[in-house]
N, CA, C and O atoms as a GROMACS GRO file, in nm:
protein
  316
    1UNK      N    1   1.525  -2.866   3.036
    1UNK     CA    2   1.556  -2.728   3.003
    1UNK      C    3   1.428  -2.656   2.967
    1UNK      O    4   1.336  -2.716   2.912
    2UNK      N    5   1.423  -2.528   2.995
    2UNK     CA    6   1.284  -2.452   2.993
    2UNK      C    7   1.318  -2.372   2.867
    2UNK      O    8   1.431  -2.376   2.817
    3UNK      N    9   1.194  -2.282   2.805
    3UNK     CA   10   1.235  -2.201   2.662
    3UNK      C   11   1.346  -2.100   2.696
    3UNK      O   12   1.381  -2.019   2.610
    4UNK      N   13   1.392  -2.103   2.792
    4UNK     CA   14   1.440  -1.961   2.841
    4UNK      C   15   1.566  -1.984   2.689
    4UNK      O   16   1.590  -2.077   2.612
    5UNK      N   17   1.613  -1.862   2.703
    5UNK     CA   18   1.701  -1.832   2.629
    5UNK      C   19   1.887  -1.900   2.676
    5UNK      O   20   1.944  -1.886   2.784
    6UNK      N   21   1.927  -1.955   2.580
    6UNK     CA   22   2.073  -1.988   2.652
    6UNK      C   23   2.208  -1.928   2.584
    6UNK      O   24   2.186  -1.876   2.475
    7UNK      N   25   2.293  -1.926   2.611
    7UNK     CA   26   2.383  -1.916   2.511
    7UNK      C   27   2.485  -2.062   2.450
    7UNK      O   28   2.540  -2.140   2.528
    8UNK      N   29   2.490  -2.070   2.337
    8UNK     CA   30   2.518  -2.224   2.297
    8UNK      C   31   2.621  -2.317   2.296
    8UNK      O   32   2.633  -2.416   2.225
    9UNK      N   33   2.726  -2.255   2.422
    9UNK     CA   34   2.817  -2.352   2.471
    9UNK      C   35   2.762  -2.398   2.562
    9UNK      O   36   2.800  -2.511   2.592
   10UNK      N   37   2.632  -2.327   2.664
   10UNK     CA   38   2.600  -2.459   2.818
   10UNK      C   39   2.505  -2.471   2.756
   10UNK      O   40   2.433  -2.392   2.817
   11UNK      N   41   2.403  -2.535   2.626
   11UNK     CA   42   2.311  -2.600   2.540
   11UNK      C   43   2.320  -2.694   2.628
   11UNK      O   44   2.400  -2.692   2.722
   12UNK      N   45   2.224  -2.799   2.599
   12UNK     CA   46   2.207  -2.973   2.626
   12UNK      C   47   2.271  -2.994   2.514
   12UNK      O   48   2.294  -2.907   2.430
   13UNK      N   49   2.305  -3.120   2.504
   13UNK     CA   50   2.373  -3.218   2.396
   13UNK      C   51   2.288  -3.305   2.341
   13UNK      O   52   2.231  -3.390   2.409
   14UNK      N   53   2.276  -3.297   2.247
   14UNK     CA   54   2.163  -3.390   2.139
   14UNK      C   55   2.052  -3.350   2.134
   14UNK      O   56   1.966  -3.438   2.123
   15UNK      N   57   2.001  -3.191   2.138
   15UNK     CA   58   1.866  -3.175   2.116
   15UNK      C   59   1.859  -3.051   2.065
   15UNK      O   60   1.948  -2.966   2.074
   16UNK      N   61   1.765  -3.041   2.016
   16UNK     CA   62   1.716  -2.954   1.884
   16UNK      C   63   1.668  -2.808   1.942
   16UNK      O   64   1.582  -2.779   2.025
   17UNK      N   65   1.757  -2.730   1.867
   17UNK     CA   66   1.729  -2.555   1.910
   17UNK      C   67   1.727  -2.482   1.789
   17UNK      O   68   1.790  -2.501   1.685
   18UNK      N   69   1.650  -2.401   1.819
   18UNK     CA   70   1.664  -2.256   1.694
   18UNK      C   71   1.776  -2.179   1.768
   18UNK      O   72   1.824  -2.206   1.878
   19UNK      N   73   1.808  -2.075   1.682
   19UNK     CA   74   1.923  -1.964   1.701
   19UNK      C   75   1.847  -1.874   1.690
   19UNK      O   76   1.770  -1.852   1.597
   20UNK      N   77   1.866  -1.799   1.808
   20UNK     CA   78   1.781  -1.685   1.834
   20UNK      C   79   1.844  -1.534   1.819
   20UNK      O   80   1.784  -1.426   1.809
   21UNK      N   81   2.003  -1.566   1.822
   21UNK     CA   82   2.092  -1.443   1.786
   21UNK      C   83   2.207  -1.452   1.744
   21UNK      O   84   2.278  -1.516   1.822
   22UNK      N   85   2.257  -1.416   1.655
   22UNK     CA   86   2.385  -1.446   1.614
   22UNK      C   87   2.509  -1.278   1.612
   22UNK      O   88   2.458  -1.170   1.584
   23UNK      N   89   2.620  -1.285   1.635
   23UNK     CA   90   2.696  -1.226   1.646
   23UNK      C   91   2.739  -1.181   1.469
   23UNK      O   92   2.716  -1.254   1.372
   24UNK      N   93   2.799  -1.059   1.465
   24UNK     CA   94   2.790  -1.012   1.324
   24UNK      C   95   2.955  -1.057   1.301
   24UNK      O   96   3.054  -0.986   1.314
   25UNK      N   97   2.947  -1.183   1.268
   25UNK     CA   98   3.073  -1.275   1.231
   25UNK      C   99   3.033  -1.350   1.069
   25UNK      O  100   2.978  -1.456   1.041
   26UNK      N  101   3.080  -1.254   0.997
   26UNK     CA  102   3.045  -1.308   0.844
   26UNK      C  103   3.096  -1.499   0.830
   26UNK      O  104   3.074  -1.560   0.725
   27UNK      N  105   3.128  -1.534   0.890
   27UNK     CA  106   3.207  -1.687   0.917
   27UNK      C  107   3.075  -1.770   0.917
   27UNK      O  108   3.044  -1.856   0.835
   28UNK      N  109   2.998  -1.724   1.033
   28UNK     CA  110   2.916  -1.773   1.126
   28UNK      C  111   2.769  -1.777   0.939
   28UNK      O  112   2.732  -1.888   0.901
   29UNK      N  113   2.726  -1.667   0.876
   29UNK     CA  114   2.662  -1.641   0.814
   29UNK      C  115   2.687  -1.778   0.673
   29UNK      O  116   2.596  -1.849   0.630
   30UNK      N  117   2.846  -1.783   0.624
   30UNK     CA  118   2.863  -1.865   0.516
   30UNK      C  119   2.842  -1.979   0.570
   30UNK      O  120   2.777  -2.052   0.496
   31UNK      N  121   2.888  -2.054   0.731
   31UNK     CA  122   2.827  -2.178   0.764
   31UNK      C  123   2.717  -2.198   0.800
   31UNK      O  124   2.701  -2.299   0.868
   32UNK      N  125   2.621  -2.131   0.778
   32UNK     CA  126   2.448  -2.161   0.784
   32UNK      C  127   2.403  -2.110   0.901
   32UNK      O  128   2.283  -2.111   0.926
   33UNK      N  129   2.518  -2.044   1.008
   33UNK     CA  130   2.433  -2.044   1.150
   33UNK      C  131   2.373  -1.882   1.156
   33UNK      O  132   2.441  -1.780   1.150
   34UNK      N  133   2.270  -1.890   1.166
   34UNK     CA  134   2.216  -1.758   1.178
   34UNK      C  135   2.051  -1.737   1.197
   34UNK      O  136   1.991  -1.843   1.177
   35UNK      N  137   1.985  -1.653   1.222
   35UNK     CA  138   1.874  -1.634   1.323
   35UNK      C  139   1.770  -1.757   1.252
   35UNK      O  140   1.750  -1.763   1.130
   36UNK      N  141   1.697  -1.872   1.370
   36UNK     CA  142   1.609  -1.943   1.262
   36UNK      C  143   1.651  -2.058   1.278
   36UNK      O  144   1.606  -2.145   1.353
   37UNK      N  145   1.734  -2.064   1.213
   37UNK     CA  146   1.805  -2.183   1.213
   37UNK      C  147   1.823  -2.360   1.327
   37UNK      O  148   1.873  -2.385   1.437
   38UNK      N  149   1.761  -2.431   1.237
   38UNK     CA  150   1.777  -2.540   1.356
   38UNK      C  151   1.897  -2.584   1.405
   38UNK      O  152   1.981  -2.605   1.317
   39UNK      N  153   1.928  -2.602   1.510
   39UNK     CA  154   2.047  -2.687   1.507
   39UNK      C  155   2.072  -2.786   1.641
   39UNK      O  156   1.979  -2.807   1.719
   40UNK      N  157   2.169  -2.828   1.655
   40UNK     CA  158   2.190  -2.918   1.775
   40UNK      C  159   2.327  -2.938   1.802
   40UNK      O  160   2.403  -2.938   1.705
   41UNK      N  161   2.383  -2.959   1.940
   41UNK     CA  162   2.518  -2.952   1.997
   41UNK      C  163   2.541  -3.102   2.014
   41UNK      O  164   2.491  -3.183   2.092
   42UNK      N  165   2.658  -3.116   1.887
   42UNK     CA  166   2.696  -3.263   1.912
   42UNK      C  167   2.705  -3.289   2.008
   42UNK      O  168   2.628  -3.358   2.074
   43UNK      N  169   2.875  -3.205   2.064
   43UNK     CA  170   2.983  -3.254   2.130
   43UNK      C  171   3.031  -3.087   2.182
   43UNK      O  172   3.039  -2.990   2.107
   44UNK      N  173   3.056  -3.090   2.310
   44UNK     CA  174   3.117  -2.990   2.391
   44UNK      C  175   3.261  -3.076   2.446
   44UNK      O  176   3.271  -3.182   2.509
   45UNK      N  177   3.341  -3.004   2.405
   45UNK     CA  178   3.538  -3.084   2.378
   45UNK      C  179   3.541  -3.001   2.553
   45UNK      O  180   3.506  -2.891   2.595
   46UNK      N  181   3.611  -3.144   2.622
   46UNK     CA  182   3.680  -3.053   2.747
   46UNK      C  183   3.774  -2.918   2.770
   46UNK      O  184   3.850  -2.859   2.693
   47UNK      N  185   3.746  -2.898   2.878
   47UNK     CA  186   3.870  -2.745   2.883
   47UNK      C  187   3.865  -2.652   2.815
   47UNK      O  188   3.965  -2.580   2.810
   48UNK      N  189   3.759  -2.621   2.746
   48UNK     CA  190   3.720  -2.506   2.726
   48UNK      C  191   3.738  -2.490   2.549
   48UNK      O  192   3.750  -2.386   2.486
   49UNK      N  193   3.735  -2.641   2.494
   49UNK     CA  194   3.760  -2.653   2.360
   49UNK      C  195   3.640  -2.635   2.284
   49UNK      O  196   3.531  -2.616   2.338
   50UNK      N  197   3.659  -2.640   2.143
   50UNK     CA  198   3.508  -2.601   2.057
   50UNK      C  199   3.410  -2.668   2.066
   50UNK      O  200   3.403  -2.753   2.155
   51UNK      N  201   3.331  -2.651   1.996
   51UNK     CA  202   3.170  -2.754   1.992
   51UNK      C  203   3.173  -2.818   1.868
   51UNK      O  204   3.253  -2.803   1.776
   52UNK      N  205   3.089  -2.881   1.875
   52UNK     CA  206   3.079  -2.994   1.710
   52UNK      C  207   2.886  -2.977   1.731
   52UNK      O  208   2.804  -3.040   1.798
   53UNK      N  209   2.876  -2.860   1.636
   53UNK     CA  210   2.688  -2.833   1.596
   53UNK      C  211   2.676  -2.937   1.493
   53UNK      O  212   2.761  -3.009   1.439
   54UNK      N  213   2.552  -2.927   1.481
   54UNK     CA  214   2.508  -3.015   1.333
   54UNK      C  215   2.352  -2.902   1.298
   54UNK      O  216   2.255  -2.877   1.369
   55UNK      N  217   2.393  -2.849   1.140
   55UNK     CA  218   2.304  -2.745   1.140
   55UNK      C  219   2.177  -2.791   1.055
   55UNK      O  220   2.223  -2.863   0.967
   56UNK      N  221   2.083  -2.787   1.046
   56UNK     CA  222   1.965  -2.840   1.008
   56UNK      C  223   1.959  -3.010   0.937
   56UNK      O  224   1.928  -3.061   0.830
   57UNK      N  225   2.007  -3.054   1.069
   57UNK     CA  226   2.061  -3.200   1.009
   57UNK      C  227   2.064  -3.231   0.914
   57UNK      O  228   1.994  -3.320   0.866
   58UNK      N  229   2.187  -3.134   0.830
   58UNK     CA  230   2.263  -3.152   0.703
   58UNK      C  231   2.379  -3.189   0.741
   58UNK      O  232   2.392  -3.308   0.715
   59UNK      N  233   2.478  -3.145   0.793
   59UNK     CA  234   2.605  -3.136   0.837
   59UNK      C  235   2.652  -3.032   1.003
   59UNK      O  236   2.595  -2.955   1.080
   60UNK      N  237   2.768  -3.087   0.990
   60UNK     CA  238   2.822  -3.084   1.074
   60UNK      C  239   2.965  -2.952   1.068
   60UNK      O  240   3.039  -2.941   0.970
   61UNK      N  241   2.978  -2.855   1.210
   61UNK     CA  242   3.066  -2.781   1.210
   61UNK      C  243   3.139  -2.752   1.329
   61UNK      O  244   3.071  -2.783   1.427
   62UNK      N  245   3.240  -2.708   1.356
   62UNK     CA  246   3.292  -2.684   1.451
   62UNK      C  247   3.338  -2.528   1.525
   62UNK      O  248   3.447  -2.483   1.488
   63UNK      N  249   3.282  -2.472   1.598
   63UNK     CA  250   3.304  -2.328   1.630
   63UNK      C  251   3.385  -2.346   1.780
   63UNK      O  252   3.358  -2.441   1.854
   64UNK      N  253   3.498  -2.235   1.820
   64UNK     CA  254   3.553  -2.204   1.927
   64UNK      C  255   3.439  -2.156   2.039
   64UNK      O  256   3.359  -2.065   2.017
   65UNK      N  257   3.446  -2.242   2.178
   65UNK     CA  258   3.445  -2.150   2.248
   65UNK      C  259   3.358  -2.009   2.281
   65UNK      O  260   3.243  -2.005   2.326
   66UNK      N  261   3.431  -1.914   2.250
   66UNK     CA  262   3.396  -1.791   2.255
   66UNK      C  263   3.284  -1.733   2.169
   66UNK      O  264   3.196  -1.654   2.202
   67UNK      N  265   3.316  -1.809   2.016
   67UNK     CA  266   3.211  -1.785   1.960
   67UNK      C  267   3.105  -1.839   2.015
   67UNK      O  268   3.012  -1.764   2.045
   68UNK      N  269   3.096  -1.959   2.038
   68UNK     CA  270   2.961  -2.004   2.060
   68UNK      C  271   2.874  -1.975   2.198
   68UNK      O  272   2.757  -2.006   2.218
   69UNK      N  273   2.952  -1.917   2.272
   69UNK     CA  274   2.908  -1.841   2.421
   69UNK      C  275   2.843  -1.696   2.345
   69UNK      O  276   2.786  -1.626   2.428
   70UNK      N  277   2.842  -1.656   2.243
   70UNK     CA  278   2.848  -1.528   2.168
   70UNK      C  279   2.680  -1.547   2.073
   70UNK      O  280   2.617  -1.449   2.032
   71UNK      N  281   2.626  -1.712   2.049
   71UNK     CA  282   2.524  -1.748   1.971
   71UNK      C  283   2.387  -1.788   2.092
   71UNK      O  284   2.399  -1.894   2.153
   72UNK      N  285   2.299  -1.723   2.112
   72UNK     CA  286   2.160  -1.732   2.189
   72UNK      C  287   2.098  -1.849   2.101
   72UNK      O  288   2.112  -1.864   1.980
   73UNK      N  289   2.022  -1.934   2.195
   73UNK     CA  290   1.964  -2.040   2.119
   73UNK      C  291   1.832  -2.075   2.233
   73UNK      O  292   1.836  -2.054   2.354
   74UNK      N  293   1.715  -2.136   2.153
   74UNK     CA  294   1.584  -2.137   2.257
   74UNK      C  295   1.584  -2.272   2.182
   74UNK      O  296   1.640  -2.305   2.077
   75UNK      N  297   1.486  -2.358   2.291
   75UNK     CA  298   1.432  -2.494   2.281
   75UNK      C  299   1.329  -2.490   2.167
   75UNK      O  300   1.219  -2.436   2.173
   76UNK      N  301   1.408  -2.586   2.014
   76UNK     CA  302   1.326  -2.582   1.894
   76UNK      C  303   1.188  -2.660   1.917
   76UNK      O  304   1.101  -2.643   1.832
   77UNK      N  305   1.157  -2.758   2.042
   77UNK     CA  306   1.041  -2.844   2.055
   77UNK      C  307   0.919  -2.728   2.117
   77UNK      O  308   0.799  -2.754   2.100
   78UNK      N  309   0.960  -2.614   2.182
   78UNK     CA  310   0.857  -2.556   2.230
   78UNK      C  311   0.768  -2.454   2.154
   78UNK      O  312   0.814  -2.340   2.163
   79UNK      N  313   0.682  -2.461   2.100
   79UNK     CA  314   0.667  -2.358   2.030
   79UNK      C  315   0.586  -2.235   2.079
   79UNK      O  316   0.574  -2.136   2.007
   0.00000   0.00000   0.00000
């Protein structure tokens, strides 16, 4: 994957990204995800089900879908 910008349901799985934009979803703000932020895509659930992030390898969360097509994320190894 190149720095380009993605949105963070077609992410790679198991590797480390910043969040480059976040949607103005106060949800998104109390679970840690927001501009900066490291994170990584556990698990992408078939059929169009949620993701399982893990946010600055502290823990672990689960967002729909839609939201997460809604969160921009760039390759955290490139600087």
């Amino acid at each position: 994957m190149s720095s380009s910008i993605v949105n963070l349901y077609k992410a790679q799985k198991n590797k480390m990204f910043t969040v480059s934009s976040v949607p103005d979803i106060g949800l998104l703000e109390n679970l840690g995800v927001r501009e900066g932020t490291r994170i990584s895509l556990q698990n992408r659930y078939a059929l169009g089900g949620p993701v399982v992030l893990r946010i600055e390898n502290a823990y672990s969360v689960a967002l729909g879908k839609d939201v997460a097509g809604l969160i921009t994320v760039t390759d955290a190894s490139v600087a």
